[in-house]
N, C-alpha and C positions, 0 to 999 in steps of 0.2 A: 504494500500500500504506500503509494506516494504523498505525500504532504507538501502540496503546490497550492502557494498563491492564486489568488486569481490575476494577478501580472506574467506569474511566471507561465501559467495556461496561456496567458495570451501572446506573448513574445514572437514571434513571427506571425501573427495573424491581424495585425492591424490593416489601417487601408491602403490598398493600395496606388493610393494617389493618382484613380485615374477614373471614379466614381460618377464626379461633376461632369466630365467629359464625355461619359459615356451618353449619361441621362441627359445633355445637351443633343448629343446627335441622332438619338431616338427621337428627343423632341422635332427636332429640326425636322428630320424624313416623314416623320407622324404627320406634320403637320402641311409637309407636301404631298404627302399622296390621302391625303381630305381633298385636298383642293384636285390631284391628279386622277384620282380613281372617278369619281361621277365625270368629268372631263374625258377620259376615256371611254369611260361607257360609251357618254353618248357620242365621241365618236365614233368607236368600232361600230354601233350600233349604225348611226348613218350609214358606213360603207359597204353594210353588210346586203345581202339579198339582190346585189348586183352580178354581172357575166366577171369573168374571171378578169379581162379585159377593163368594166368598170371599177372593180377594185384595186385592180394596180394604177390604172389612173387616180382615183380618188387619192390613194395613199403614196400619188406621188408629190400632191400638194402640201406643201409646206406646212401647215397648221396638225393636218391628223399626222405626217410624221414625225413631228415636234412634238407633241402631246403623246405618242406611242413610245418614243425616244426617250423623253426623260420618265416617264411611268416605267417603262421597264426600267430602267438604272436604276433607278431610286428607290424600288420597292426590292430589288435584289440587294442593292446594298443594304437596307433595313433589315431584308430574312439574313446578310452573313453578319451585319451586326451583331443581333441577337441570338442567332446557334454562334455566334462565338463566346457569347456572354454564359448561355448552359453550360458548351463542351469546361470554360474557363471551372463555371461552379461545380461540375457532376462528375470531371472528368479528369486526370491526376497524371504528371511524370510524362514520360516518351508518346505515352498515347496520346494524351489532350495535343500535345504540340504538334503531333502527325494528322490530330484530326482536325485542326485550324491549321493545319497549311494546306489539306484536301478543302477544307469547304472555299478556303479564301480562293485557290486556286479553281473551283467548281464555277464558284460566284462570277469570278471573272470571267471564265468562260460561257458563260449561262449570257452575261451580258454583251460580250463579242457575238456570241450567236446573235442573239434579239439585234442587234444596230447590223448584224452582217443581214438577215434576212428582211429589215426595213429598207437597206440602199437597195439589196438587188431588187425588191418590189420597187422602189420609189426610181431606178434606173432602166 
């Protein structure tokens, strides 16, 4: 039986000084894809139920692939924010580190794909 402080319990478990930041840039994406997501709706929605032909025309206008463009960024960068924020709490040593360089490298790729399959539509 050990006879520990509660300092000494806590000795490497304080913050790790990156808390505010994190919860700033939840906030910040949170509160763009409020304004992003009904924005996209309704425009996939318009461009939807056209010839294959009128869809790539529609989505080569500037506005819906502006609003497709940063909707997808933005909402991918929020989901690798936050499976970074779990793998960081749930997930411990060589693994957590291998599974945030997979998701950040996922994320990224998720996001090349979405902006590579906007130009070839919009070109």
């Amino acid at each position: 039986m050990a006879f520990l402080t509660d300092r000494k319990r806590a000795i490497g478990l304080g913050s790790g000084r990156s808390g505010t930041h994190h919860h700033w840039k939840m906030m910040i994406t949170s509160a763009a894809l409020v304004v992003l997501v009904p924005l996209f709706v309704f425009t996939f929605g318009a461009g939807m139920g056209g010839t294959h032909e009128e869809v790539l025309a529609y989505f080569s206008r500037p506005f819906p692939a502006i609003i497709t463009a940063l909707t997808a960024a933005v909402a991918i960068l929020h989901f690798k924010a936050e499976t970074e924020e779990a793998i960081v709490d749930y997930v411990h040593g060589v693994t957590g580190k291998l599974l945030i360089v997979a998701v950040t490298a996922f994320s990224y790729v998720l996001i090349a794909a979405a902006l590579f399959a906007l130009v070839k539509m919009a070109l």
